[in-house]
C-alpha positions as CSV (number, residue, x, y, z in Angstrom):
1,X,-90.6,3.0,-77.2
2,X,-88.5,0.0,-77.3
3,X,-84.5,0.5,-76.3
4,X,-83.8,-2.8,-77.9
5,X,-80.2,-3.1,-79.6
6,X,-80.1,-3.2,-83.2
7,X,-77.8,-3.4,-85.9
8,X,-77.7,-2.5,-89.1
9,X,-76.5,-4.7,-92.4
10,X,-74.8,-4.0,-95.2
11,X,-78.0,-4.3,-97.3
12,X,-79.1,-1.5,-94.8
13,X,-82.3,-2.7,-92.8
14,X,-81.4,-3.6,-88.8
15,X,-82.1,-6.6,-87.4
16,X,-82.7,-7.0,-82.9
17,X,-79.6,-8.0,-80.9
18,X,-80.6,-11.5,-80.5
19,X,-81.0,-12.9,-83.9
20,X,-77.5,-12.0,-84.1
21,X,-75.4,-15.7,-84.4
22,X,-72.2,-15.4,-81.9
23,X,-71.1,-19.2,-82.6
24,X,-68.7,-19.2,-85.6
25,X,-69.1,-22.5,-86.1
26,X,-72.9,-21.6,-86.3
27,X,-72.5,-19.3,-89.0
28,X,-69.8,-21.7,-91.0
29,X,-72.5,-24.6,-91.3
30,X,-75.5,-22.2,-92.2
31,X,-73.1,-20.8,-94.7
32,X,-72.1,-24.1,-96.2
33,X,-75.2,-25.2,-95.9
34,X,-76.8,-22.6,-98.1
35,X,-73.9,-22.8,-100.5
36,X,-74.5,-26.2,-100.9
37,X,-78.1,-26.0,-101.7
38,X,-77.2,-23.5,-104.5
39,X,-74.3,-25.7,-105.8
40,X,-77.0,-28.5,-105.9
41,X,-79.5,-26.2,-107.8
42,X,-77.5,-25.0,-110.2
43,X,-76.2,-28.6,-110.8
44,X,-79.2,-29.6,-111.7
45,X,-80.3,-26.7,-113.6
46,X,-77.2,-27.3,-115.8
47,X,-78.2,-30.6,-116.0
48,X,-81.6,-30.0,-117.4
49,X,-80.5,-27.0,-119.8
50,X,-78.2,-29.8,-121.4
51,X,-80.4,-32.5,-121.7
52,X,-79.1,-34.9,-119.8
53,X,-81.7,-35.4,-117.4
């Protein structure tokens, strides 16, 4: 058996210790990153519903 440290997420599955991401600044550009890829989506999505591209 494996002692390796987990945690466990809100959504409730764990992931291991080390894909954990101590760097806040990490976690503030994959955030904003992903955030802008939606915004960008949706932007376009918008666009397309409304005929304008």
């Amino acid at each position: 058996m494996h002692d390796d440290a987990h945690f466990h997420t809100e959504a409730g599955f764990s992931l291991p210790e080390n894909y954990r991401i101590e760097d806040h600044e990490t976690t503030f550009r994959v955030a904003l990153a992903i955030f802008g890829c939606s915004f960008a989506s949706a932007t376009v999505l918008a666009l397309q519903i409304a005929g304008l591209i």
